[in-house]
N, C-alpha and C positions, 0 to 999 in steps of 0.2 A: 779689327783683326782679333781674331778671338782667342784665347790666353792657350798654352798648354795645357792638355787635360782636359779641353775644354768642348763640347760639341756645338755646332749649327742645326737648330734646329728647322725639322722638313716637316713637308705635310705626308701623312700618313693614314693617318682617321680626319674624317668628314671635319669635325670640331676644332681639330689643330689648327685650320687656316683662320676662325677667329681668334686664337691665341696671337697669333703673326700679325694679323691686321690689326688686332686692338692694341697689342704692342710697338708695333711701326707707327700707327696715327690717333692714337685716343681719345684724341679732340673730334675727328674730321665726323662729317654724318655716315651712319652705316644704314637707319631705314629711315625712310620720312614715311608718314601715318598721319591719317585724319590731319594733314599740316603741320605735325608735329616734326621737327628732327629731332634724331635719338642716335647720340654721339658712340661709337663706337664702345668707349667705356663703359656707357651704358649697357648697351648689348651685351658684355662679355661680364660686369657685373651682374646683373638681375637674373643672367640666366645659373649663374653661380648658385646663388639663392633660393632659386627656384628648387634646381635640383638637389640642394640641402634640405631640401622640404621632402624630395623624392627618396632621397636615400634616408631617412628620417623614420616616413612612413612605410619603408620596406624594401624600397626600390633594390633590385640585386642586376649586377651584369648580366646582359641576358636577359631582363626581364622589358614583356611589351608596355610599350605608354601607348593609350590612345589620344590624340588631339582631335578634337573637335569643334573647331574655332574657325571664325571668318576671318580673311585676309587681317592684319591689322601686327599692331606691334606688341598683341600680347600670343600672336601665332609665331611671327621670329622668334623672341625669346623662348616659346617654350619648346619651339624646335631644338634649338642647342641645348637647350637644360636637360632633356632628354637621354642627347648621347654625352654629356659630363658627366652624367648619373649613371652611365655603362649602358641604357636602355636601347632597346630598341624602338625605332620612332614608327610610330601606324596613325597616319596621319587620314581623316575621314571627312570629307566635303559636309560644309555647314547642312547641307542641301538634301542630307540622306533620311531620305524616313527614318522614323523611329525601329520598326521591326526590321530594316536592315540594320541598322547601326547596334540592334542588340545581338545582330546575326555575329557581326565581325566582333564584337566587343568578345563573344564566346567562343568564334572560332580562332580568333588571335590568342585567347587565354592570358590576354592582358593584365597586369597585376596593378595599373591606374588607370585615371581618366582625368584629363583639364577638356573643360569643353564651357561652351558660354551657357552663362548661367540661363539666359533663355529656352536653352536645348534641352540642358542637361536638368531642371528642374524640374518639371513634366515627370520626369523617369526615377524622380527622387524614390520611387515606394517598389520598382523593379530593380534597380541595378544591383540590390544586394541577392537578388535571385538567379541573374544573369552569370553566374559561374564564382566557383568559390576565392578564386584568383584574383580578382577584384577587392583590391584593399584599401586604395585610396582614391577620393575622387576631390577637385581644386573645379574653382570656373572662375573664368572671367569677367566680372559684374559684379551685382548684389546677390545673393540669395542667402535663403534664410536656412538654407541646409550644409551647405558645402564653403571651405576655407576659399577667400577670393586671393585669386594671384597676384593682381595690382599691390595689396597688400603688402605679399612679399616683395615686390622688388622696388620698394620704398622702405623697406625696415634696414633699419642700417645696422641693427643688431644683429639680423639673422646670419650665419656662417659664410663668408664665398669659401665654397670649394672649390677643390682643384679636382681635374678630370679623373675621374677611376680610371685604373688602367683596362686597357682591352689591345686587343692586335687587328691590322688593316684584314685579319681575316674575318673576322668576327664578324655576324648578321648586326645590320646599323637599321636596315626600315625594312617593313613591307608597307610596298605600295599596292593596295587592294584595287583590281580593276573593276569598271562599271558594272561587271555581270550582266551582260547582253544577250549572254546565252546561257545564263542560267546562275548559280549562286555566286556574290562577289570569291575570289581568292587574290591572296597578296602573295604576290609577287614578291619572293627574297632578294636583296642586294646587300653584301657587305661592303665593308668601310673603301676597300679597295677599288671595288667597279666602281662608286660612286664619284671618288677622289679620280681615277681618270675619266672616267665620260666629263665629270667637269673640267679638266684642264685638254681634253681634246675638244672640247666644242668651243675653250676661251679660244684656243689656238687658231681655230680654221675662223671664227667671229672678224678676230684680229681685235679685242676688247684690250684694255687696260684700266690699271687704277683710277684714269680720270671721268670712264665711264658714269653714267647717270641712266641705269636702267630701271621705266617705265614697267610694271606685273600689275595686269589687272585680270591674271590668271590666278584659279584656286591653287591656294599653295598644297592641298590635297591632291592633286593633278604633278606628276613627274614633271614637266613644264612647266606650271608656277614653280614647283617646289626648287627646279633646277636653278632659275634668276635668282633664288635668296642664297644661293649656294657657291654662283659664281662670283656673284656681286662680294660677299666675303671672302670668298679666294682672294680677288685680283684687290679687296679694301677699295673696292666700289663705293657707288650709294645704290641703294633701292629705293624706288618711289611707291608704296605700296598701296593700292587702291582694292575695294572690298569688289568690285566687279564693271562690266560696262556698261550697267542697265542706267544709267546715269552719266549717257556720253557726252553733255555739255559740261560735269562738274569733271570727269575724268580729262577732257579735251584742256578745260582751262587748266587743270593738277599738270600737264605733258605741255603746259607754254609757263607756265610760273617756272617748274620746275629746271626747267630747258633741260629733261631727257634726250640722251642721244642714242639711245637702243629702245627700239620699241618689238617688243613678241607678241603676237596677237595668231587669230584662226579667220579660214574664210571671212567667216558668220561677220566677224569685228570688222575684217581689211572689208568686207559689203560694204556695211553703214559708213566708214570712212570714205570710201570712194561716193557713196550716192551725195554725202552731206558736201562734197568737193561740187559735184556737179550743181550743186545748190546754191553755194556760197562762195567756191571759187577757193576755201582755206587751205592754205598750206601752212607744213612745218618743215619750215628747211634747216633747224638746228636738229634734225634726227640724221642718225649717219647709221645706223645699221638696223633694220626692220626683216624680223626673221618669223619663219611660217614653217609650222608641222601639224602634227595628228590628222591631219586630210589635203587633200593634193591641191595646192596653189594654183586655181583655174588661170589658164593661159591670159587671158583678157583680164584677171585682175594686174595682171606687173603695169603693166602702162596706166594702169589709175594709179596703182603707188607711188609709183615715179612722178606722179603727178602733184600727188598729195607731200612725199617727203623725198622734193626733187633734190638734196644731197644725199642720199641713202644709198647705201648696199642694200639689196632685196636678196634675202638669202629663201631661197626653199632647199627645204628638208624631209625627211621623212624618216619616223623612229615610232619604237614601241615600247611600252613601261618595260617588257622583258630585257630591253639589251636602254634601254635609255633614248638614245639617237644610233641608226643607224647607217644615214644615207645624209651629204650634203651636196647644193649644188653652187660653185662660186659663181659669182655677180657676173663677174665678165661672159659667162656663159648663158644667161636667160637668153638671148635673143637668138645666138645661134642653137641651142637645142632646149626649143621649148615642148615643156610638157614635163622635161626631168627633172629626178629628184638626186644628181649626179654621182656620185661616188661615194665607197666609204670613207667615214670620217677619220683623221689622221689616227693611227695607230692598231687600222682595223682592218678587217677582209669583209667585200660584203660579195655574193655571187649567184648565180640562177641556177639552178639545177633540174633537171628532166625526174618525172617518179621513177626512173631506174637509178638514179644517185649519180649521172654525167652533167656536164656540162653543157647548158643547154647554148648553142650557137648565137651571133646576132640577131634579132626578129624572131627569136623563138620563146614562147610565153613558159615560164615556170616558176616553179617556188624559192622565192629569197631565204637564202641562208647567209648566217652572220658568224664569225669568229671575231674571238677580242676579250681583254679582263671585262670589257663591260657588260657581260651576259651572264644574266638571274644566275641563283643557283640554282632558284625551283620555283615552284607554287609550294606556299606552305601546307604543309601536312596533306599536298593532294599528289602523290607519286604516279598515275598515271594519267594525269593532266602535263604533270612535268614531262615525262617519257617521251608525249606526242611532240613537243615543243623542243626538247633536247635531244640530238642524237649524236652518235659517234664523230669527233673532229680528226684532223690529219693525225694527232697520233694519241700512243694512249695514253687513257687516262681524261685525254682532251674530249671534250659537250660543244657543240656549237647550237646554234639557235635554229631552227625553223619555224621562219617565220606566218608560214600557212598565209603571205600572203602572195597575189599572181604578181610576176614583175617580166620584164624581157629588156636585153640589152642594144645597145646600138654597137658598130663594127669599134668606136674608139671605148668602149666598157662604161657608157656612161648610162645610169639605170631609169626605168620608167615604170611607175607604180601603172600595173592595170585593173587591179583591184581585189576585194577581199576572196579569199577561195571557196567562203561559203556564202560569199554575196552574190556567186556569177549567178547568173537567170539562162534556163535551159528551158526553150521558145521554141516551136516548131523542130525540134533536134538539134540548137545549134545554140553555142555555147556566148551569150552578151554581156560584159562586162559593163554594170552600171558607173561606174565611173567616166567612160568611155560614150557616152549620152550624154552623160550629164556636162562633161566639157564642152558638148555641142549646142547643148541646150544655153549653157551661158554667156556663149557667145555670141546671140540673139539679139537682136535691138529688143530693148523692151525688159529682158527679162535680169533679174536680181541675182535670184539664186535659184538652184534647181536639184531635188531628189528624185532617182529613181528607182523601185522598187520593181521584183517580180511577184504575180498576185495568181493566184491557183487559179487555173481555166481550164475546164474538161476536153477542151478539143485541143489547146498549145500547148498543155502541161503545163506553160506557164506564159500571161500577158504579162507584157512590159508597159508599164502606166509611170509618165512622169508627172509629176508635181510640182509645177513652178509657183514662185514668187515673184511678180511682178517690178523691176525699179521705180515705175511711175513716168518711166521720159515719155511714153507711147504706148496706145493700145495695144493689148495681143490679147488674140484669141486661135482655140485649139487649131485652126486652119491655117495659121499665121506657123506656130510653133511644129506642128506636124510638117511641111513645106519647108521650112528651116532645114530639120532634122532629114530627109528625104531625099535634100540637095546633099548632102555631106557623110551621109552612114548608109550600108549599106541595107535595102529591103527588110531583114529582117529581124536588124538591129533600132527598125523605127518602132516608138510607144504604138501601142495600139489603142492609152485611154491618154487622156490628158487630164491634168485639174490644175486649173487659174485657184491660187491661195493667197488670202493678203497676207498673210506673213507665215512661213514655215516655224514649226514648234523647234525647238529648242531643248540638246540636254545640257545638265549643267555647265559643261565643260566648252558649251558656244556649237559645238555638232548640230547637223537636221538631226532630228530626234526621230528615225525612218522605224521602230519600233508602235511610237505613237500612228506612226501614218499609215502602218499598214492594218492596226489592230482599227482604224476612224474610216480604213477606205476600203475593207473586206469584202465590201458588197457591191464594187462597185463595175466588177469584171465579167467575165461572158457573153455572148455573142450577143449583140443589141444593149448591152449596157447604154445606157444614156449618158452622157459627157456631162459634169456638174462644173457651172462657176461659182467659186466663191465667193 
């Protein structure tokens, strides 16, 4: 009971909830790394220090830190030290070219950089070019130019500070999206939206403290970054793994560890479903396996259940701007498959027609989103924001649109149809690749499947899918066209095929439909020839 005078302290800023956790259980694991645990203490120590080094060398509230680091437990840490230090966190995939990462290093105006000494050594003879903002740079490793971070959070000399002050309003990250269409921009969120989308997504999970959540997501990615976030809310453990290109060491890390939430994307839930059909492995200590950034193909839920036959299967669907904005409960996969169900507790999610109404059941239109958890902006880009933000129920109030197609059922539950600049407009009529591509997976024979539209002078645009193979069974373009035929209607069937043995890949586990279309440009027009891979 706490004294007169005295307050209970609440979470507020992102960073408070390891104050609580590391206060509540000191001892207990907060990330296990390379097999390592790293006790709570730990965590809420080194990052102290860390950001003694940050405020040391200049670091002011308000000012951006860039992270540049792989998964690992010198990226947790320097996430927190970040915002103890007042910073803002701009957190950049190990993965990123150098001339993007010097793009963002300058459009962020970043005032440091902790990145692995691998990456960031290369750059030693530019980054004092890359803008004058730039005043301290740390890595993680060796190097023969820059202070190593390890370092500090073994000095037991070095300062713990305590948190600078800031308010739940103040900007906490930009998260820079992929730049698919053109230059990365970060995406603002303060302390506030970040602190509810994580305690509305803990809520609808149904997670707690005893939790043992499995990220072999980039914690650069809102979804990895989100598991290191919730996990210290609730005084979880995180199991943290540097990626899944190494699914036999990741597979053994998720049975040692006996994780009971696993996040994963298509691409992952694939290879776990084909290695089932293999091997026959199950994990039945997993009890909650959740899916976003691309639509949960219908024929994958009965391999998961298969694979982690005690599991909740959650599908989702969210964007870096608002976080998460759509979830669908377990008990509902089988009666209404395909959705991505409703918004997540404490939110509005809704369809709307281009005249700003509401658009009916079975009528396709653009998702809008209201809620604390929607961006403020794109940084420094106002008319990227504008299109993205427009007018909510009242003033003052931004809601999100999300530009992308969705349409509802009669009980409001939603269904992702796909991107609004992805549709393919074929013979006059409007095909939605996602809406292929469910039918394509549901194929005997076939793994996974991307479909793109590809400039043709006579359709305006061919529809050409690209499969990937499982391996249980042959398929060839007559097998997959026949498929598709039976089940879409004439003018929503591909007109090219291409058999792949393995689709490309962007970092974040997506087809990499960018690569496919710039490697398959030539391959459209009337008598194009069909290629196997």
């Amino acid at each position: 009971m706490p004294e007169r005078g005295s307050t209970t302290r609440i979470q507020r800023l992102v960073h408070d909830a390891l104050v609580l956790s590391s206060s509540r259980a000191p001892d207990k694991a907060s990330v296990i790394a390379d097999g390592v645990h790293h006790s709570y203490r730990e965590l809420w120590d080194s990052a102290r220090r860390l950001a003694g080094a940050l405020q040391t060398h200049g670091v002011q509230p308000g000012d951006r830190v860039l992270l540049w680091l792989e998964n690992g437990w010198a990226a947790a840490v320097s996430i927190y030290a970040v915002w103890i230090a007042g910073g803002v966190l701009a957190v950049i995939n190990p993965q990123t070219r150098p001339d993007k990462f010097l793009f963002i290093a300058k459009d962020s105006q970043a005032t440091a950089l902790i990145g692995e000494a691998k990456l960031v050594e290369p750059l030693s003879g530019v980054l004092g070019t890359v803008d004058s903002s730039l005043r301290y740079t740390a890595v993680s490793g060796e190097s023969v130019h820059f202070e190593s971070i390890e370092a500090l959070f073994e000095d037991v000399a070095a300062p713990l500070i305590e948190p600078r002050p800031v308010i739940a309003t103040d900007l906490a990250a930009l998260i820079y999206t992929s730049g698919s269409t053109g230059e990365p921009k970060g995406v603002m969120h303060n302390h506030q939206s970040m602190v509810f989308a994580s305690t509305s997504i803990i809520e609808y999970l149904r997670l707690s403290e005893d939790d043992r959540v499995l990220c072999v997501l980039p914690l650069a990615f809102d979804y990895g970054l989100y598991q290191l976030l919730m996990s210290v809310q609730l005084g979880a453990t995180l199991i943290l793994e540097k990626s899944f290109a190494f699914a036999g060491q990741v597979l053994a890390r998720l049975e040692k560890e006996r994780a009971t939430v696993f996040p994963g994307v298509p691409t992952l839930f694939a290879s776990l479903i084909d290695g089932y059909r293999r091997n026959g492995k199950t994990f039945p200590f997993v009890q909650r396996v959740t899916n976003t950034a691309a639509a949960l193909p219908e024929g994958f839920i009965a391999g998961l259940q298969k694979v982690f036959p005690e599991s909740l299967v959650f599908s989702m669907y969210g964007l870096t701007e608002c976080k998460r904005a759509t979830w669908l409960d377990p008990e509902q996969l089988e009666k209404r498959p395909g959705s991505v169900g409703k918004a997540i507790p404490g939110t509005d999610a809704f369809v709307l027609r281009d005249d700003g109404t509401r658009a009916p059941p079975g009528e396709t239109g653009i998702l809008h989103v209201r809620g604390p958890h929607v961006m403020l902006g794109y940084w420094r880009r106002p008319e990227q924001t504008a299109r993205m933000l427009r007018p909510g129920n009242w003033p003052g109030e931004r809601m999100l649109c999300t530009q992308d197609l969705f349409c509802s059922d009669e009980h409001g539950y939603l269904y992702f149809v796909g991107r609004s600049d992805d549709v393919i407009k074929s013979r006059g009529e409007k095909v939605s690749p996602v809406e292929v591509e469910r039918v394509l997976c549901g194929l005997e024979g076939v793994h996974q499947a991307a479909v793109l539209g590809m400039d043709d002078p006579i359709l305006g645009q061919a529809i050409c899918a690209f499969v990937e193979p499982d391996g249980t069974s042959e398929i060839t373009p007559a097998h997959l066209k026949a498929g598709c035929s039976e089940k879409l209607e004439p003018f929503m069937v591909p007109r090219h095929f291409e058999i792949i043995e393995q689709l490309p890949r962007t970092a974040n586990g997506k087809v990499d439909k960018r690569h496919l279309s710039a490697e398959f440009a030539q391959i459209t027009g009337e008598g194009a020839a069909l290629r196997k891979v």
